[in-house]
C-alpha positions in Angstrom: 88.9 66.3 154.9 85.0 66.8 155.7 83.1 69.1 153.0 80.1 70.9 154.0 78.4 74.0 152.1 76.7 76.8 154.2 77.2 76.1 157.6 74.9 77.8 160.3 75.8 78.2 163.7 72.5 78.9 166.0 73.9 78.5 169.5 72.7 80.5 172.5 75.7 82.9 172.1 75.1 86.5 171.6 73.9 86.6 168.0 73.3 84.2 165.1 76.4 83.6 163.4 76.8 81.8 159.6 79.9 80.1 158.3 80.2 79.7 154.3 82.7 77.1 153.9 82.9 77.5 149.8 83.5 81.6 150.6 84.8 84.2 152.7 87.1 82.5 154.5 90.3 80.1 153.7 89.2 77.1 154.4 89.8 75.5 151.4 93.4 76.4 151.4 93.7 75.2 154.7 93.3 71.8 153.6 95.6 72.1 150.4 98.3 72.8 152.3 97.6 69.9 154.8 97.1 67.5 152.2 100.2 68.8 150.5 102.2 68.0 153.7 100.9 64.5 153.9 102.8 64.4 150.6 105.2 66.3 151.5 106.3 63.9 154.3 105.9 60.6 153.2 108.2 61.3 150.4 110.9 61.1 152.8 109.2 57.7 154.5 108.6 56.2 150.8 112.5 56.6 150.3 113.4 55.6 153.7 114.6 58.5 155.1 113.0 60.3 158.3 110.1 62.1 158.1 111.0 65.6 158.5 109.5 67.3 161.3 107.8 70.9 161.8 110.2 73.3 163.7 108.9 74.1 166.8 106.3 71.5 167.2 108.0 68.4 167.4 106.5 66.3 165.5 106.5 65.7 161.5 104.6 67.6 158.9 102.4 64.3 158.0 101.5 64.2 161.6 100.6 67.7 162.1 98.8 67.7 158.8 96.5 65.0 160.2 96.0 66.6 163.2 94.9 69.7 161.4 92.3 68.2 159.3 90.7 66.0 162.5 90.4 70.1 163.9 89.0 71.6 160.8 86.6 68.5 160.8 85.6 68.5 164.2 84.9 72.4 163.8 82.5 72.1 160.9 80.7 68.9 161.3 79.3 70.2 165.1 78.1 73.9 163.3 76.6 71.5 160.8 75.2 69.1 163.3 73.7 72.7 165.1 71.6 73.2 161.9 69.2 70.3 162.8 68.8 68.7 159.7 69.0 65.5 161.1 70.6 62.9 161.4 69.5 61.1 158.4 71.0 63.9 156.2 74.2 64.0 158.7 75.3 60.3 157.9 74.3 60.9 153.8 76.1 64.0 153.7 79.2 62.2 155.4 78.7 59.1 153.2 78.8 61.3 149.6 81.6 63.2 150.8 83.9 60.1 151.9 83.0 56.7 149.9 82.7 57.4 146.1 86.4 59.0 145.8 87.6 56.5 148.1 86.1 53.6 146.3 87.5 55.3 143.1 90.9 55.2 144.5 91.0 52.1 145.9 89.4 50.5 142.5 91.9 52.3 140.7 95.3 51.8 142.9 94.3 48.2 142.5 93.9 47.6 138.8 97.1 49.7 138.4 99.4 47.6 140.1 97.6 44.6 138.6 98.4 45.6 135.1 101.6 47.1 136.3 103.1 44.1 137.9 101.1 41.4 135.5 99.9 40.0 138.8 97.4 37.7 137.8 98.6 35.0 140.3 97.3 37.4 142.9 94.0 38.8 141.5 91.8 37.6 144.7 94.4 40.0 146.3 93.4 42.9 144.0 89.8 42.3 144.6 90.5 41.4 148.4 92.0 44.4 148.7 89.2 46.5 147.7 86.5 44.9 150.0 88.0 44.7 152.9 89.4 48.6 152.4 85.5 49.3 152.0 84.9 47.5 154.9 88.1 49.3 156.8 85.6 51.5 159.3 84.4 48.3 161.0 87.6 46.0 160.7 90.7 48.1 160.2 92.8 48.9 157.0 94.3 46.6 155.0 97.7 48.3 153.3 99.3 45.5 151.2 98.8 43.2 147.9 101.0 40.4 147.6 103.3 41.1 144.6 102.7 44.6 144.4 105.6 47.2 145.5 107.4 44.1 147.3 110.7 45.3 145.8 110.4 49.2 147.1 111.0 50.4 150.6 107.5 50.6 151.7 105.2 47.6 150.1 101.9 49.7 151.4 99.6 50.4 148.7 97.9 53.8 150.3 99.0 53.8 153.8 97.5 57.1 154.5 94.1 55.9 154.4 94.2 54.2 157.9 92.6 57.7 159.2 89.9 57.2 157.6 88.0 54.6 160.3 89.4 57.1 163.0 88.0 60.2 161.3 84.2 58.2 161.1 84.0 56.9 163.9 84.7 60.7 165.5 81.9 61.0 163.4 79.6 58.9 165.4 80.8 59.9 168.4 79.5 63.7 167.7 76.5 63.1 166.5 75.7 61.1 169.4 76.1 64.0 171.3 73.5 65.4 169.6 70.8 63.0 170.4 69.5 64.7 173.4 69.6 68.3 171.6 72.2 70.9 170.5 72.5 72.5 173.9 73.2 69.6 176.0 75.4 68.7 172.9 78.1 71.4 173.9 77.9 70.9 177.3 79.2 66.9 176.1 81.2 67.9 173.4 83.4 69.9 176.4 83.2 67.4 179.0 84.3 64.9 176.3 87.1 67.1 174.9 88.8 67.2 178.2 88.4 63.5 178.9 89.5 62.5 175.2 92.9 64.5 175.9 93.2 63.0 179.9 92.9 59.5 178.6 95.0 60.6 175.6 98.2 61.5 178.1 97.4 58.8 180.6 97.7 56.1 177.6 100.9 57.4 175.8 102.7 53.6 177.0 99.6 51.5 176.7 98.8 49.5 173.4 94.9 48.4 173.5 92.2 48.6 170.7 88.7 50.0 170.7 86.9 47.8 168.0 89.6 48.2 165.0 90.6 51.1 165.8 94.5 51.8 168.2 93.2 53.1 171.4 95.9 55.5 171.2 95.7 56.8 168.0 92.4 56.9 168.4 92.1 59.2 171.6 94.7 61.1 169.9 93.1 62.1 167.0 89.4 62.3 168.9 91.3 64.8 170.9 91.7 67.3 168.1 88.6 66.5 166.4 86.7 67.1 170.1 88.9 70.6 170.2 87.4 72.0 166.9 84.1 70.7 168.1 84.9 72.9 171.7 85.9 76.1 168.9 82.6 75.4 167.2 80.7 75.5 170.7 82.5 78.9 171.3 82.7 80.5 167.9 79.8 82.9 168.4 82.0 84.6 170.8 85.0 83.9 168.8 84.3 85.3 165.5 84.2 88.8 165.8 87.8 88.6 166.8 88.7 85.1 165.3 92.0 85.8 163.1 93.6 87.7 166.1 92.7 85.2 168.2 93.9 82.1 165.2 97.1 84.3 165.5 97.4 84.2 169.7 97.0 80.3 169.4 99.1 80.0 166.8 102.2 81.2 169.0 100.2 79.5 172.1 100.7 76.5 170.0 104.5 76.4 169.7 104.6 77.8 173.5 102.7 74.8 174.9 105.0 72.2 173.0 107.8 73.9 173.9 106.4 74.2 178.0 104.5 71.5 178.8 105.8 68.0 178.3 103.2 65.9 178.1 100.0 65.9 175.4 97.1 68.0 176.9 94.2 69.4 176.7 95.8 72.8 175.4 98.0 71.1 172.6 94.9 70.5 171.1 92.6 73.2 171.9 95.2 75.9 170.7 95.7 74.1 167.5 92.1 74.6 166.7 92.0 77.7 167.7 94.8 78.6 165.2 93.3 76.6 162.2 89.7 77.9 162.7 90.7 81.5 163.8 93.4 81.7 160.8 91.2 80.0 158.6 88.4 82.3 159.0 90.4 84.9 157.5 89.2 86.2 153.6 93.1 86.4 152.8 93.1 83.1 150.6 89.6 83.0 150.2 89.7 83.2 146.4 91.8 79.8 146.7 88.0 78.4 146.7 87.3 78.7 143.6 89.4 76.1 141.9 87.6 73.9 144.1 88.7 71.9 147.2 91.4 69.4 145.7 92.0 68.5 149.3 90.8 64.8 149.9 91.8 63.6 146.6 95.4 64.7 146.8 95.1 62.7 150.3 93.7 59.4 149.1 96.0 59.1 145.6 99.0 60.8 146.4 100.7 57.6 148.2 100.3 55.0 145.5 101.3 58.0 142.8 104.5 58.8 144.7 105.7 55.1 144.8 105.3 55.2 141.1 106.9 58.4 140.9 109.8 57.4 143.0 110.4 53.8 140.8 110.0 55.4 138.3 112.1 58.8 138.4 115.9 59.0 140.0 115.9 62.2 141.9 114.0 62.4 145.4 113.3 66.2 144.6 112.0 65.3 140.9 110.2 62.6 141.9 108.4 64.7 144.5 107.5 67.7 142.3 106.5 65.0 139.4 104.3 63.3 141.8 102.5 66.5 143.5 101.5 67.7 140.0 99.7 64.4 139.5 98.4 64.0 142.9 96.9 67.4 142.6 95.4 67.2 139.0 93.7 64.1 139.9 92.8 66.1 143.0 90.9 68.6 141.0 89.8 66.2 138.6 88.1 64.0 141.0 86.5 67.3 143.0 85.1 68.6 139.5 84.3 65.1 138.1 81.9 63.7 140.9 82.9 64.7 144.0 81.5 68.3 144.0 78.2 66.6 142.2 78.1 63.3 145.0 78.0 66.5 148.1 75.3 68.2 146.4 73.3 65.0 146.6 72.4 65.1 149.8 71.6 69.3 149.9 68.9 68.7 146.8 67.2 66.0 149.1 66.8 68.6 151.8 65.7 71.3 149.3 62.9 68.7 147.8 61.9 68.0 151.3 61.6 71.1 152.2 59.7 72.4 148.9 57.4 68.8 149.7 56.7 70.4 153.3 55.9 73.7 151.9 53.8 72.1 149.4 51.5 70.3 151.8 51.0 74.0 154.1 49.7 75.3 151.2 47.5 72.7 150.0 46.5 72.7 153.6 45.2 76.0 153.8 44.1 76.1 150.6 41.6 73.0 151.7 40.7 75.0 155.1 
């Protein structure tokens, strides 16, 4: 779900290599067609019926979509982190990309069902539900307004936002990485890779938190994340060759689930491998220029298919109904502020930069 414009990768690999997220590759429709999944999926949990899941993987498309983004993530935030901008613009870039459309959504999801369901005997609810979901990355999610959806299948409001905390707090852990300097960073971000996935196995039957976070789950997803972090550590070698190689790992992927029965190191590394390596490709590359719709069709498409689904008889209607609206708002969001709250934090690096400039030249002008 991470957004991030001109991406350089300066590692100690054989040649300077530079990523342009917004062009020349797909990554953009990547994350379409994982947030589209998401939907996709809990249409089948919103009417209580199983979640279908991907052939071949084992597990259902909601799942794997999730697992894809943390990759994808993981991938760019560690080529961004390489660029040495610091850590001041890391966190503001991350901040501008996650909170206003999430705040919208929440503020919005909210007064909805509070005009919807006339719930004015629950409007501390409304309210409570908005603060504590803005303070979800330090105490945990909160899903559920009393008298809202209490007469549908599933009473969440937006359940899909519980990755949210998970996905930040991967955050931190990279760019703590990078503390000591970029090349001691890949050295970590492999050692930590392999240990995220160890622990991940060893605590399949265990049930213990870190902070508010599900130590499993957590370990999980850091496992992913960690494995498109090891891609971006290797990608200078990689990206001569990187859609062959997205295409290798993408059978790998289905020959490790169907081989090894336990979650690994390689169930994650070979699904980054696929998503980067296919997602370098130029094929869908023009897919960019409507914009990345991605993280908005994520964060409204829940509370929009339980209206869609109350609101329309047929599963398959209500599904098609609700992905047209989840992906116009999608786009609407991305062209009404997101796009302009990402660029915030670029046009404070270009003003320091021209500030820096500035001051050499008055410099030597004085000398």
């Amino acid at each position: 779900m991470t957004s991030v414009s001109t991406i350089e990768h300066r590692g100690s690999g054989p040649e300077p290599v530079t990523v342009d997220r917004r062009a020349g590759n797909s990554f953009d429709f990547v994350r379409f067609c994982a947030a589209s999944a998401v939907l996709y999926s809990h249409h089948f949990d919103l009417a209580g019926l199983p979640e279908p899941t991907v052939p071949g993987y084992g597990t259902d498309f909601g799942e794997l979509a999730v697992e894809v983004f943390f990759c994808l993530s993981g991938f760019l935030l560690t080529l961004s982190l390489e660029r040495g901008r610091g850590f001041a613009f890391f966190a503001a870039a991350r901040f501008m990309r996650i909170m206003p459309n999430l705040v919208f959504a929440l503020v919005a999801a909210s007064l909805t069902t509070f005009l919807w369901y006339g719930n004015g005997g629950h409007v501390i609810d409304h309210l409570a539900y908005v603060r504590d979901n803005l303070l979800m990355f330090v105490e945990g999610a909160r899903f559920d307004i009393a008298g809202v959806f209490g007469d549908r299948v599933r009473s969440s409001l937006n359940d899909p936002i519980w990755t949210l905390p998970y996905e930040v707090w991967c955050y931190v852990v990279l760019a703590l990485m990078f503390v000591a300097g970029a090349r001691l960073a890949r050295i970590l971000i492999l050692i930590a890779a392999l240990a995220a996935s160890i622990a991940w196995a060893l605590s399949a039957d265990a049930e213990f938190h870190i902070g508010p976070l599900e130590g499993f789950d957590f370990l999980r997803l850091a496992s992913y994340f960690l494995a498109g972090a090891a891609v971006a550590v290797a990608w200078p070698w990689m990206k001569r060759n990187a859609v062959a190689i997205g295409a290798v790992a993408l059978i790998s992927v289905f020959v490790v689930r169907a081989t090894l029965p336990d979650d690994t190191v390689l169930h994650a590394l070979t699904l980054a491998a696929a998503v980067v390596g296919l997602g370098s490709s130029n094929a869908m590359a023009w897919f960019a220029k409507g914009g990345d719709a991605s993280y908005g069709i994520y964060v409204f498409a829940w509370p929009v298919q339980q209206f869609c689904q109350m609101l329309i008889g047929g599963f398959w209607a209500s599904m098609l109904v609700a992905f047209t609206i989840t992906a116009a708002l999608g786009y609407a969001t991305w062209h009404g502020f997101e796009k302009r709250a990402i660029a915030v934090p670029q046009r404070w690096v270009r003003r320091q930069r021209e500030g820096t400039r500035l001051e050499q030249v008055t410099g030597e002008m004085r000398r």
